[in-house]
N, C-alpha and C positions, 0 to 999 in steps of 0.2 A: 225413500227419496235420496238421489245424490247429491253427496257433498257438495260445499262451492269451492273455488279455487282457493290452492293451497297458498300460493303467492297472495291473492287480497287476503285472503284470513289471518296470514303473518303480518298485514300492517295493523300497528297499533294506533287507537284515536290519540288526538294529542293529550297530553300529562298535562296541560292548562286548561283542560274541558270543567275539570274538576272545582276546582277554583271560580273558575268564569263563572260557572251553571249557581255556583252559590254568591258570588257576588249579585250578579243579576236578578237572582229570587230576592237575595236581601233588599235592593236599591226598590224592587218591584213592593217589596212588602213596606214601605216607607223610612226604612232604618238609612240612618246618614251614612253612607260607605263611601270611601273613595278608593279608586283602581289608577293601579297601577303597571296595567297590563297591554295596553294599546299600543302596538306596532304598526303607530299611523301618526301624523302630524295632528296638530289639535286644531290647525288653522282650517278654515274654508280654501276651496279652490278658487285661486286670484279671476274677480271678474271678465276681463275681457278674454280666458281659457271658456270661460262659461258662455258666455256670449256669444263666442264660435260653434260652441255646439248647440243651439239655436238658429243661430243663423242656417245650420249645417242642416237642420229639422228645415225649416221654410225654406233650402237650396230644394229639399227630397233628395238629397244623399243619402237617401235608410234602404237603399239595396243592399245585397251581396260584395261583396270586394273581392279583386286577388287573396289567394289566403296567404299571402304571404306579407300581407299589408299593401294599402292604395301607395303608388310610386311617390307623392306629395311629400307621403309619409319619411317613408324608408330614405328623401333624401335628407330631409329634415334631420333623421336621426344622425346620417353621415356629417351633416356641417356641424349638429350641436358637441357632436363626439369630435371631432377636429379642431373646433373652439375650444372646446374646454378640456381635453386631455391630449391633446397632438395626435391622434389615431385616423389614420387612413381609412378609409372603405368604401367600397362603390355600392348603391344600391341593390344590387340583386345579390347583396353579399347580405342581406338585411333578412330576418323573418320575427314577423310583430306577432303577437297573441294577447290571450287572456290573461295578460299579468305575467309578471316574471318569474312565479313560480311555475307555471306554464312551459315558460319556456326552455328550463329548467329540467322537467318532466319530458320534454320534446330533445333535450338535447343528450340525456340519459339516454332513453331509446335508439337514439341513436349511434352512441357510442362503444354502449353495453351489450356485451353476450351475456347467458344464465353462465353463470358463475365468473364468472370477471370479478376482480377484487377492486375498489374504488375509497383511494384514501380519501380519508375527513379528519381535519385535526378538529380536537375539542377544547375549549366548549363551540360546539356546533349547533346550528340552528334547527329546533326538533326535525323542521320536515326533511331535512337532506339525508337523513339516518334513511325515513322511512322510504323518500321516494328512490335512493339505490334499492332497495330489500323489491320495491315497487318494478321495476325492471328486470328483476333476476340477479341483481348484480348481489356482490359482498361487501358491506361497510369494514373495513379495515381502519381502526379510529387510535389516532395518534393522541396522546393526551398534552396538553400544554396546561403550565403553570401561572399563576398569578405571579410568580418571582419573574420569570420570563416574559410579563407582560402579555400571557396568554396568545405569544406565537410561533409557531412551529418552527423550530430549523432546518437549516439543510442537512444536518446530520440524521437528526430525529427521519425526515422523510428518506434519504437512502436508506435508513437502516427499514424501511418498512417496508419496500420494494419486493415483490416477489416476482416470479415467473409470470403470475397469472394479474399482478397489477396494470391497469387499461388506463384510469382516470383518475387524476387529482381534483378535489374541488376545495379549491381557494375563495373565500369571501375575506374579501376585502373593500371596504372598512367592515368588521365583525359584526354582526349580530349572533349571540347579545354580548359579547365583551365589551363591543366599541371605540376596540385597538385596531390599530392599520400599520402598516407593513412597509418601512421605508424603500427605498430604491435600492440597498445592497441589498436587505433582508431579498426582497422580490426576485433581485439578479440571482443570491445564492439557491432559489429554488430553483429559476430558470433553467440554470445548470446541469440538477437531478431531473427534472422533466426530459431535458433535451439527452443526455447521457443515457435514459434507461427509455427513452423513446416514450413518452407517457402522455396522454392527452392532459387538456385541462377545462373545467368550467369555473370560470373567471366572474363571479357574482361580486360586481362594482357597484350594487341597486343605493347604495350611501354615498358616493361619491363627494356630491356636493357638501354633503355635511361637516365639512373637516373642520378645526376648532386650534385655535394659537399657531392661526399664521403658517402652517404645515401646508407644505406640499403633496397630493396627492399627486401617486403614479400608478397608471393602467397599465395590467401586467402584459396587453401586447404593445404598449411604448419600447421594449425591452429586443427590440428586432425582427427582424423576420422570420428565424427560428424559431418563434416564442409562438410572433400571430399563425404562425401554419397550424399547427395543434392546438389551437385554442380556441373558446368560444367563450365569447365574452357575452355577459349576462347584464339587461339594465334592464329601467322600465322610467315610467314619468309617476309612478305612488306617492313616492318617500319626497323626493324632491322640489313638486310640482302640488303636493296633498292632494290628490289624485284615486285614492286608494281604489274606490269603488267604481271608478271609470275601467278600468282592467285594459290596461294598456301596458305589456311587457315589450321588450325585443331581444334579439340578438340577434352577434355581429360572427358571422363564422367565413374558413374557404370556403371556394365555391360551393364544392362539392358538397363540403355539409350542410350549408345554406338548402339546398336542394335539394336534401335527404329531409332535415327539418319540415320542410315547407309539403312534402309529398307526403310523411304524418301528420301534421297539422289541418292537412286539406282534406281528409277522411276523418280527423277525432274532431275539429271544431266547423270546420269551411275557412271562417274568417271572425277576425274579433267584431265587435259592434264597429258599424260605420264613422256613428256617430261620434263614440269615442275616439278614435282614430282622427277625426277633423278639430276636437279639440287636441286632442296633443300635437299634431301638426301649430298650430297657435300656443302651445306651451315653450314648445324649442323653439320656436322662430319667433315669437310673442317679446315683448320689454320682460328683463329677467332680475328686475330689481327689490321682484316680488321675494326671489327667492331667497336675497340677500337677507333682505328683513329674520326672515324664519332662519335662516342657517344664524342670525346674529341674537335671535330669542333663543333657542336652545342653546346658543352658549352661554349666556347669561345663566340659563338653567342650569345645565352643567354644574357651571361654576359652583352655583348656590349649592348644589343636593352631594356632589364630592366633597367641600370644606363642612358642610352640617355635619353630612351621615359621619363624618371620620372623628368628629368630636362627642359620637354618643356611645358610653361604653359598651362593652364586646359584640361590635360587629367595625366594619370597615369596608373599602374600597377603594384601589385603585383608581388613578383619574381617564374616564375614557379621553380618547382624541378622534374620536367621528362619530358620527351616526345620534341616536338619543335615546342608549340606554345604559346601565349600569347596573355593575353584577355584584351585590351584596353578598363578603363573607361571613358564614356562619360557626366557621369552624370553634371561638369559643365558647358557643352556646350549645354544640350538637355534645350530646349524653347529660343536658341537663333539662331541668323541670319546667316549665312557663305554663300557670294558669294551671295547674293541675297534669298537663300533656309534657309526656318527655318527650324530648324532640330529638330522633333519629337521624333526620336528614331536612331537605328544604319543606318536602311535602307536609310534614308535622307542622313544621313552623310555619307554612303559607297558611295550613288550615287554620289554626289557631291563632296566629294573626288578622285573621278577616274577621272571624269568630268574635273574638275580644276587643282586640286594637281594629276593628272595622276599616280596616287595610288590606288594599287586593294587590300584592305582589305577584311573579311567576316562579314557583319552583324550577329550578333548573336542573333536576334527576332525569327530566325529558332531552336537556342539551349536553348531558354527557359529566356534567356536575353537580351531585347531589347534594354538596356542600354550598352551594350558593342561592342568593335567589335575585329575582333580575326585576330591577324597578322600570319603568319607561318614564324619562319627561319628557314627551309629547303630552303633555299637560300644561295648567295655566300655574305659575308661579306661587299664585296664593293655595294649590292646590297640593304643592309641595313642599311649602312652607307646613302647612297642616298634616301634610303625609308626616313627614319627617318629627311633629311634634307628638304626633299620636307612638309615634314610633318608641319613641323616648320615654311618653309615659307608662306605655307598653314592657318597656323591659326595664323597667325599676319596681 
């Protein structure tokens, strides 16, 4: 029999399968565990988003659509992104899919030759490793420090620049660091983009999450030398708790717009209808749902950065967006817990779940094997107890 392809065989499942598959056996077999792994809000989706897509059921909206999203849609997207980050674009500049790693995935292929080099500063989000290696391309990974506030500079990125560099991918606000990238930071990249001519995928899917009164900036606010090469990457998941509605988009030139939209239209057709006429009622819908939840997670925040940094050897930086935070391990890695020495995260997620019945994410998947990355998209008392188990854990 013949092999299968050498490209999907080099992807790797994700390093949080591990983890997951024994949390879930555990909570299944009755044992009290709590997870801390959910890269999802913990809220419901705000009623009257839910109600539209009902309504959208008794219209018989459950056809087919343009695959490039219903027009409703796509303007929607344009007034919400104008509102809220100053960014221009006309609708047929728009293409919606299955989530924004979707699109993602769609905007890869399209910028990507086999062998194209496509920077990622680290820590990076497991799938962006995989989905370049997924298109042919070469992860070229920039390392960023906790001293540095885990973000790349403009030095760090010219110096990495080769002949055969295509694309930058920028995620801004971070997952999982949870750092965001002020307006010089963003300009001095700009710079390097535009001097060695380098595309960009601009994943803003955090946006709204930003935390002490900080301004977020979209890295095509930054001109129109910026938005030419750029594709800017969102969805309604994170912002809207939406996760499972699979509603992504991006915002590109025409012409990749059109590139996008003519793969999309042979690998999916079009995303669900249905979903599609709720997020239309998400962006245009009263958005004071969303305040609430941006002002719960920072409550969270707050609580899980001043606990975690008063329990001895570990620590963490304080994020400023998004709702997660990356635990260092560095004075525990070469020593004993529970019988297991702990080498890197993945020892310590194990045996943390194991013992202290705590489901952390190893981060040796995001480019640091030294950390591991909590999520509060959880409930308050949920962190409260994370964090005491944690304690009792490492005494």
């Amino acid at each position: 029999m013949k092999g299968l392809s050498v490209v999907a065989e080099a992807v790797r499942a994700s390093t949080t399968m591990a983890i997951d598959a024994m949390y879930k056996k555990m909570r299944a077999d009755g044992l009290d565990v709590i997870g801390f792994g959910a890269g999802e809000p913990d809220f419901n989706t705000p009623e009257h988003i839910k109600s539209a897509a009902i309504q959208a059921i008794q219209d018989n909206r459950t056809r087919y659509t343009p695959a490039a999203g219903i027009q409703e849609l796509r303007e929607a997207i344009c007034e919400r992104l104008l509102a809220d980050c100053g960014v221009s674009y006309q609708p047929g500049q728009v293409v919606v899919s299955s989530g924004a790693k979707h699109n993602l995935y769609a905007a890869l292929q399209t910028l990507v030759n086999p062998g194209d080099e496509v920077i990622l500063p680290s820590p990076y989000w497991v799938s962006y490793f995989e989905l370049i290696k997924m298109v042919g391309g070469i992860p070229v990974v920039i390392k960023t420090t906790q001293e540095q506030g885990f973000k790349m500079s403009a030095e760090q990125l010219r110096a990495a620049v080769t002949e055969k560099t295509k694309v930058l991918i920028l995620n801004n606000p971070s997952n999982p660091t949870g750092m965001m990238y002020d307006e010089f930071a963003l300009a001095s990249v700009a710079d390097v983009c535009i001097a060695h001519d380098l595309y960009v995928i601009a994943d803003e899917i955090y946006y709204s999450l930003v935390y002490d009164n900080r301004k977020f900036v979209s890295f095509v606010s930054l001109g129109e030398k910026v938005k030419e090469r750029t594709i800017l990457i969102n969805g309604v998941s994170k912002t809207y708790a939406m996760t499972g509605w699979r509603i992504g988009y991006a915002l590109a030139p025409d012409h990749i717009a059109k590139v996008m939209a003519n793969y999309l239209s042979h690998a999916t057709s079009a995303p669900s209808s249905i979903s599609q006429w709720a997020a239309v009622e998400a962006l245009r819908g009263p958005q004071e749902d969303i305040e609430e939840m941006r002002q719960a997670f920072e409550v969270r925040r707050n609580y899980i950065y001043q606990e975690m940094n008063r329990i001895p050897s570990v620590s963490c930086i304080c994020p400023e967006a998004a709702f997660y935070v990356m635990m260092s391990l560095d004075e525990l890695l070469g020593k004993t817990l529970h019988g297991t020495l702990i080498r890197d995260a993945d020892d310590f997620a194990k045996v943390f779940l194991e013992i202290g019945r705590v489901a952390v994410v190893p981060c040796s998947g995001f480019g640091v094997p030294n950390y591991v990355r909590w999520s509060y998209a959880t409930s308050l008392e949920n962190i409260q107890e994370g964090l005491s188990r944690l304690k009792d854990f490492l005494s």
